[in-house]
MDTraj code that builds the backbone (N, CA, C; nanometers):
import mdtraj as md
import numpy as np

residues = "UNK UNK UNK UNK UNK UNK UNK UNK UNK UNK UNK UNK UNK UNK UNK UNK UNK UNK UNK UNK UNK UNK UNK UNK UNK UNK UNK UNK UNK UNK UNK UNK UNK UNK UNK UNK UNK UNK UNK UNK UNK UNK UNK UNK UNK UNK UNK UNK UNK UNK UNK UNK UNK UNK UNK UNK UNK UNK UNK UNK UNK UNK UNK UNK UNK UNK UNK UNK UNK UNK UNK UNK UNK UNK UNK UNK UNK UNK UNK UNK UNK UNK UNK UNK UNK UNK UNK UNK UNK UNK UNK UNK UNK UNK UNK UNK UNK UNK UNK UNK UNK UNK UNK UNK UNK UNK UNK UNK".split()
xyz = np.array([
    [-8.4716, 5.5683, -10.7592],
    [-8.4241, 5.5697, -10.8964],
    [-8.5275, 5.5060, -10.9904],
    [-8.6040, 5.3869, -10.9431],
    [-8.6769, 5.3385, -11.0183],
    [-8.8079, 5.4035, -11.0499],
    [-8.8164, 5.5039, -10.9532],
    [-8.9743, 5.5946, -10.9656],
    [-8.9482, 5.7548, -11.0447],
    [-8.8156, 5.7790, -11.0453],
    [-8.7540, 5.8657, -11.1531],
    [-8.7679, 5.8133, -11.2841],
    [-8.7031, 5.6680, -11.3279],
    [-8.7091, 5.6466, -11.4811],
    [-8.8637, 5.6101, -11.4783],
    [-8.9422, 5.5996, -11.4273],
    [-9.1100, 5.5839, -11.4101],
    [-9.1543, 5.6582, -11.4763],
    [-9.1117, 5.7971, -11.4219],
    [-9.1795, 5.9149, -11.4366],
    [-9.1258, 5.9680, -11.5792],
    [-9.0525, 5.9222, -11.6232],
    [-8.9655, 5.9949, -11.7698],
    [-9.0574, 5.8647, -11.8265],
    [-9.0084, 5.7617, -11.8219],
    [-9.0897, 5.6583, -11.9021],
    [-9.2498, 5.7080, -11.9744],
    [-9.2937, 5.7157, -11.8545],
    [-9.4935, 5.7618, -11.8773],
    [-9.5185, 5.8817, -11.9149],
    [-9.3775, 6.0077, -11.8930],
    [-9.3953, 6.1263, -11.9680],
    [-9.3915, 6.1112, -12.1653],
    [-9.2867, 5.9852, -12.2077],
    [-9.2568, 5.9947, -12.3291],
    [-9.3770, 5.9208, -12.3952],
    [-9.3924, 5.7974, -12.2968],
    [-9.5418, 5.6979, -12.3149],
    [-9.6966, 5.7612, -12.3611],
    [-9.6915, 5.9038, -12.2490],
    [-9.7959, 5.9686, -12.2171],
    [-9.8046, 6.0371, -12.3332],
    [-9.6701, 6.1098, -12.3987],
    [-9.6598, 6.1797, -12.5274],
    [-9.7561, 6.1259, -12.6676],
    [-9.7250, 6.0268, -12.6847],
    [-9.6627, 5.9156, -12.7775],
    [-9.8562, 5.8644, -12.7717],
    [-9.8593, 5.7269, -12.6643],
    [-10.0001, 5.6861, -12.6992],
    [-10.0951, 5.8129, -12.5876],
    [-10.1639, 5.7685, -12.5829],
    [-10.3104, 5.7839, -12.5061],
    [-10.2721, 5.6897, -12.3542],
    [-10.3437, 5.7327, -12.2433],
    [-10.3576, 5.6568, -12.1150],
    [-10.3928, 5.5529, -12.0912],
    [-10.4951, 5.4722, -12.1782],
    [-10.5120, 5.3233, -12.1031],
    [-10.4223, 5.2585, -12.2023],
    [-10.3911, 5.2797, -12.3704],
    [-10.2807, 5.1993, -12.3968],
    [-10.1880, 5.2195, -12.3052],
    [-10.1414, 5.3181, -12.2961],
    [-9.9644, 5.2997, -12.1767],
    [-9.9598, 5.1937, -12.0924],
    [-10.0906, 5.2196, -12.0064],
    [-10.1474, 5.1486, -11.8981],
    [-10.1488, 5.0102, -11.9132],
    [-10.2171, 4.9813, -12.0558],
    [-10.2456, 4.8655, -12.0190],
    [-10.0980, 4.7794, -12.1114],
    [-10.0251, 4.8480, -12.1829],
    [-9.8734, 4.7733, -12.2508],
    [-9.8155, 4.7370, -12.1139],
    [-9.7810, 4.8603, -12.0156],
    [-9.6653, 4.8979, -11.9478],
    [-9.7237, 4.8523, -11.7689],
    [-9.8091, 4.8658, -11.7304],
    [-9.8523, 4.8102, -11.6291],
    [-9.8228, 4.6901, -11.5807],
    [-9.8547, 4.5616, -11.6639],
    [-9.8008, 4.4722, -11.5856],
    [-9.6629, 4.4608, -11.6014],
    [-9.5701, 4.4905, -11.6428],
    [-9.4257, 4.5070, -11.6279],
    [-9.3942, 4.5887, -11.5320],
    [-9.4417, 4.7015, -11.4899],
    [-9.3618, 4.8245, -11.3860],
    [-9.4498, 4.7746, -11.2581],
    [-9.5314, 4.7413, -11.2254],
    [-9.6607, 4.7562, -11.1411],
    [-9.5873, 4.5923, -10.9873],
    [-9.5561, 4.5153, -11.0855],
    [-9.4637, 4.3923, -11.0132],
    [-9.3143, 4.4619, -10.9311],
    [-9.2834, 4.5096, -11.0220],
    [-9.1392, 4.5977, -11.0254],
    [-9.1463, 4.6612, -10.9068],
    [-9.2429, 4.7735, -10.8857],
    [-9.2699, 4.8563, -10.8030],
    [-9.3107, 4.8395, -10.6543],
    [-9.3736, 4.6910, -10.6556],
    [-9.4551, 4.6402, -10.5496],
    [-9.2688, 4.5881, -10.4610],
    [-9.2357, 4.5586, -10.5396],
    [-9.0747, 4.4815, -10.5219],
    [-8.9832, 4.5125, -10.4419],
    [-8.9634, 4.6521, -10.5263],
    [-8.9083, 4.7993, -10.4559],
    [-8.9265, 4.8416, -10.3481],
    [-9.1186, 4.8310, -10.2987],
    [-9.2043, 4.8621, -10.1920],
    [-9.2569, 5.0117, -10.2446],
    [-9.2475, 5.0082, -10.3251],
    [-9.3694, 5.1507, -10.4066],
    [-9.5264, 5.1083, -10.3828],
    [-9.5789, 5.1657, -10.2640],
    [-9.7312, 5.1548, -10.2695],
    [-9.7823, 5.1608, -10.4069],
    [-9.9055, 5.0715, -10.4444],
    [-9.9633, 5.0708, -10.5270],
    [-10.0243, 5.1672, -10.5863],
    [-10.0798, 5.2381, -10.4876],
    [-10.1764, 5.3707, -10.5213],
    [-10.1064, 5.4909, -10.5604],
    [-9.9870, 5.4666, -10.4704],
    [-9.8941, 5.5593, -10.4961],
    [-9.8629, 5.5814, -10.6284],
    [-9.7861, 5.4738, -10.6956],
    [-9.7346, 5.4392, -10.7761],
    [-9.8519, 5.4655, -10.9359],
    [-9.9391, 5.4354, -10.8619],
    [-10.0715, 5.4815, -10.9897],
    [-10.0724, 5.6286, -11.0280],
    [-10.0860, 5.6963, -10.9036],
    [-10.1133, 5.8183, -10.9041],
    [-10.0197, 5.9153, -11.0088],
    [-9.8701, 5.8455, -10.9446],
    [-9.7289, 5.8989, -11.0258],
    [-9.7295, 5.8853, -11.2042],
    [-9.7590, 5.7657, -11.2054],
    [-9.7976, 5.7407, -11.3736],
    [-9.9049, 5.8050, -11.4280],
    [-10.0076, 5.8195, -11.3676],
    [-10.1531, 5.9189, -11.4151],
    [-10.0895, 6.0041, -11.4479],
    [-10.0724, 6.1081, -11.3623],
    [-9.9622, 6.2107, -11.3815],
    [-9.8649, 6.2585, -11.4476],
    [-9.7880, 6.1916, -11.4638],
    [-9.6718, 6.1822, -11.5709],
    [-9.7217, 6.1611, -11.6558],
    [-9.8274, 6.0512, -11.7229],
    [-9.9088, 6.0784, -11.8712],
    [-9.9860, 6.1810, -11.8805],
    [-10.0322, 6.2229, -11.8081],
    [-10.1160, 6.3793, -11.8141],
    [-10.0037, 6.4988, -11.8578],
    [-9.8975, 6.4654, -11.8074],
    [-9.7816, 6.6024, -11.8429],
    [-9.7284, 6.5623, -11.9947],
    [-9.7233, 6.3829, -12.0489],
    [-9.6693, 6.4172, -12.1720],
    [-9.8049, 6.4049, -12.2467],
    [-9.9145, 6.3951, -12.2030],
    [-10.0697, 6.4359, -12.2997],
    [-9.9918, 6.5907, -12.3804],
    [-10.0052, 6.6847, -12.2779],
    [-9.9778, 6.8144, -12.3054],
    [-9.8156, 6.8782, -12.3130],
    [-9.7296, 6.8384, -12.2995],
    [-9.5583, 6.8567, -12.3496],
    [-9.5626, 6.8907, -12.4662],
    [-9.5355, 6.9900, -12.5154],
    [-9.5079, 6.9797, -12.6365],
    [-9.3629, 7.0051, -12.6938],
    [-9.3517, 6.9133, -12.8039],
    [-9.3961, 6.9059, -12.9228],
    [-9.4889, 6.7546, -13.0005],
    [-9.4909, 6.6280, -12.8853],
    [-9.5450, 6.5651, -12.8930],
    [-9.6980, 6.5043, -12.8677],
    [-9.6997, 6.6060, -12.7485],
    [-9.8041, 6.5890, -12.7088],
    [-9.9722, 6.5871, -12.7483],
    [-10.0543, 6.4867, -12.7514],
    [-10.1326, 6.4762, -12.8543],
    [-10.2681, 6.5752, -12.8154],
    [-10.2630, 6.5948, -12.6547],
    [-10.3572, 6.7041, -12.5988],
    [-10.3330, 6.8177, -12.6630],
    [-10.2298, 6.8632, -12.6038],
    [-10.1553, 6.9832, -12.6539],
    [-10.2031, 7.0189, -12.8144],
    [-10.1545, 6.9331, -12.9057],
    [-10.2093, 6.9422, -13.0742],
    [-10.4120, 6.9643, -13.0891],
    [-10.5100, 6.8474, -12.9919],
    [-10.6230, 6.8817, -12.9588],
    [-10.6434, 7.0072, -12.9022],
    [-10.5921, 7.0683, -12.8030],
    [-10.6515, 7.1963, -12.7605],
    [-10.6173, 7.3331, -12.8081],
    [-10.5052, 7.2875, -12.9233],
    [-10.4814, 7.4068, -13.0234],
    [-10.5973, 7.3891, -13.1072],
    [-10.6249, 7.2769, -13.1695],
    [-10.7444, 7.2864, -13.3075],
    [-10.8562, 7.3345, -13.2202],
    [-10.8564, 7.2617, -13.0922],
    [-11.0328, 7.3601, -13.0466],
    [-11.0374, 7.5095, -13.0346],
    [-10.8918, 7.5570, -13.0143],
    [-10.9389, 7.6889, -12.9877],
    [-10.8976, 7.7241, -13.1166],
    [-10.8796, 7.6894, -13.1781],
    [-10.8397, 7.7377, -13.3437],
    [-10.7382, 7.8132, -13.3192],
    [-10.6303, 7.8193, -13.2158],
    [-10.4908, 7.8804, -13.2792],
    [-10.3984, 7.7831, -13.3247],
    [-10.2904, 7.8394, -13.3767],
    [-10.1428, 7.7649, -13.4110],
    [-10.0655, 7.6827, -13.3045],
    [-10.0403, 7.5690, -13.2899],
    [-9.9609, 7.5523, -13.2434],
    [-9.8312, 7.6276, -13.1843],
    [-9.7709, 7.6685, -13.3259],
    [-9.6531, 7.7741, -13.2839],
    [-9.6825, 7.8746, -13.2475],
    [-9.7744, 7.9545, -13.2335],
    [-9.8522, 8.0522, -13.1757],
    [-9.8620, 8.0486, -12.9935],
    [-9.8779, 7.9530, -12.9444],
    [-9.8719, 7.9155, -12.7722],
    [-9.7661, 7.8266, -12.7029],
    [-9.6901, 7.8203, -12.8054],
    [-9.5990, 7.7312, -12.7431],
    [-9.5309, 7.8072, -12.6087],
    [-9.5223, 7.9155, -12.6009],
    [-9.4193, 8.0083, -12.4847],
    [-9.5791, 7.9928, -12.3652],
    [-9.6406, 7.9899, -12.4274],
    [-9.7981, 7.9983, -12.3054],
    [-9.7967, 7.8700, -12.2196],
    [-9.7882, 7.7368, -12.3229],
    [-9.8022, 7.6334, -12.2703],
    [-9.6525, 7.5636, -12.1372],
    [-9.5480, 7.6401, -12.1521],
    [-9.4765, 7.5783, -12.0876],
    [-9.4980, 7.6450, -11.9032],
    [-9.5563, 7.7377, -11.8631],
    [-9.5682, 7.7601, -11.7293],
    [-9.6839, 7.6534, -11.6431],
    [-9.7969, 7.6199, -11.7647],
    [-9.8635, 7.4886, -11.7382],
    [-9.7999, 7.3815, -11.7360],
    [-9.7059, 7.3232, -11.7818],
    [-9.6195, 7.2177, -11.7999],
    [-9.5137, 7.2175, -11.6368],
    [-9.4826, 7.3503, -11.6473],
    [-9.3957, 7.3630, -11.5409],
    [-9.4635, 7.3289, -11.3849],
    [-9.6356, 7.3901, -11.4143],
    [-9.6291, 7.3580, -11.3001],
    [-9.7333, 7.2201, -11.2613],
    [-9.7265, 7.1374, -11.3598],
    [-9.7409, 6.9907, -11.3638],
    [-9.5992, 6.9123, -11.3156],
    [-9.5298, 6.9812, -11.3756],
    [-9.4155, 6.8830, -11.3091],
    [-9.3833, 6.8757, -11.1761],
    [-9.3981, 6.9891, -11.1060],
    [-9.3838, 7.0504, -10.9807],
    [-9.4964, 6.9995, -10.9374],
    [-9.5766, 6.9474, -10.9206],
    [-9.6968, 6.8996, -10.8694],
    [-9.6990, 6.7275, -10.8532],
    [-9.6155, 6.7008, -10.9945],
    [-9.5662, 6.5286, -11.0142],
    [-9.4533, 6.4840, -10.8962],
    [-9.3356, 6.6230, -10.8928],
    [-9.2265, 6.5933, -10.8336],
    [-9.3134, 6.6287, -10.6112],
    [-9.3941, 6.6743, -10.6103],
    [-9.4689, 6.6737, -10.4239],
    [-9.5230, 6.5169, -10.4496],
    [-9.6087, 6.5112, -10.5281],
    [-9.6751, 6.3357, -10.5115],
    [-9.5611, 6.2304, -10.5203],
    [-9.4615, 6.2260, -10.5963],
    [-9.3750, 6.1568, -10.6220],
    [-9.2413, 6.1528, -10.4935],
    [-9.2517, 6.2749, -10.4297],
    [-9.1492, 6.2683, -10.3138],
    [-9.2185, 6.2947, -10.1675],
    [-9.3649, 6.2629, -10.1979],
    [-9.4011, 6.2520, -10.0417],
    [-9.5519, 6.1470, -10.0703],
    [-9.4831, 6.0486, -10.0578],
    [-9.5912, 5.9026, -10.0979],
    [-9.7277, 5.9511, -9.9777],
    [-9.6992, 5.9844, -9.8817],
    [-9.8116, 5.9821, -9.7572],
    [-9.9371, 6.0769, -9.8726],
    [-9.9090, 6.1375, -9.9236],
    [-10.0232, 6.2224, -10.0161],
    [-10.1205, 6.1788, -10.0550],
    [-10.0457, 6.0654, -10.1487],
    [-10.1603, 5.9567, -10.2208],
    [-10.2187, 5.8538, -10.1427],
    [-10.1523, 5.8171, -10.0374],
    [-10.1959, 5.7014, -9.9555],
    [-10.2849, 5.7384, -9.8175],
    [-10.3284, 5.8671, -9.7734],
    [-10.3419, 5.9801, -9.6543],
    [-10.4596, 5.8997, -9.6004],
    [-10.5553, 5.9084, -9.7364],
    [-10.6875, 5.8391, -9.7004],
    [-10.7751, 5.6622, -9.6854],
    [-10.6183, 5.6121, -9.7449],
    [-10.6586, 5.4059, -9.7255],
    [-10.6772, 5.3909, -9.6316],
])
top = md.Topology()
chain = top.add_chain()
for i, resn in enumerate(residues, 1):
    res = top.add_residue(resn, chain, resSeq=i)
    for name in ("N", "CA", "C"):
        top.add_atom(name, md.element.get_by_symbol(name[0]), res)
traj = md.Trajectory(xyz[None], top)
């Protein structure tokens, strides 16, 4: 449960600021938490990378998402139906690392 509200947490976080602010507000609060629980460390990194990488690009917040419309010079509202099968399959990629810890940890 605690690596579920993790993952919503660092998606809205991820939205909202940039990666090392999140990191460095929200880290030492979850990072104790987690060790507590028994959430490998690395593990637990990996899951938050991740989850800020999916709300970088989520849109309607997402601040990637708004950057990689101005580079390619389209509309926002123009890709929004494009951008969600990328989204989809970030999450699906968050939810294998997030429910099989041996992934991130294979090689310590």
């Amino acid at each position: 449960m605690f690596l579920l509200v993790s993952i919503l947490l660092f998606i809205v976080l991820g939205s909202v600021l940039e990666g090392i602010p999140a990191l460095v507000l929200f880290a030492p609060l979850l990072f104790p938490i987690a060790r507590v629980v028994g959430i490998h460390e690395v593990h637990y990194a990996m899951v938050a990378i991740l989850a800020m990488g999916i709300g970088l690009f989520a849109p309607p917040l997402g601040i990637g998402y708004y950057t990689a419309c101005a580079i390619g010079r389209v509309a926002p509202d123009a890709v929004m139906r494009a951008i969600w099968p990328y989204v989809g399959a970030l999450v699906a990629a968050l939810g294998v690392v997030a429910l099989f810890p041996w992934l991130s940890t294979c090689l310590l």
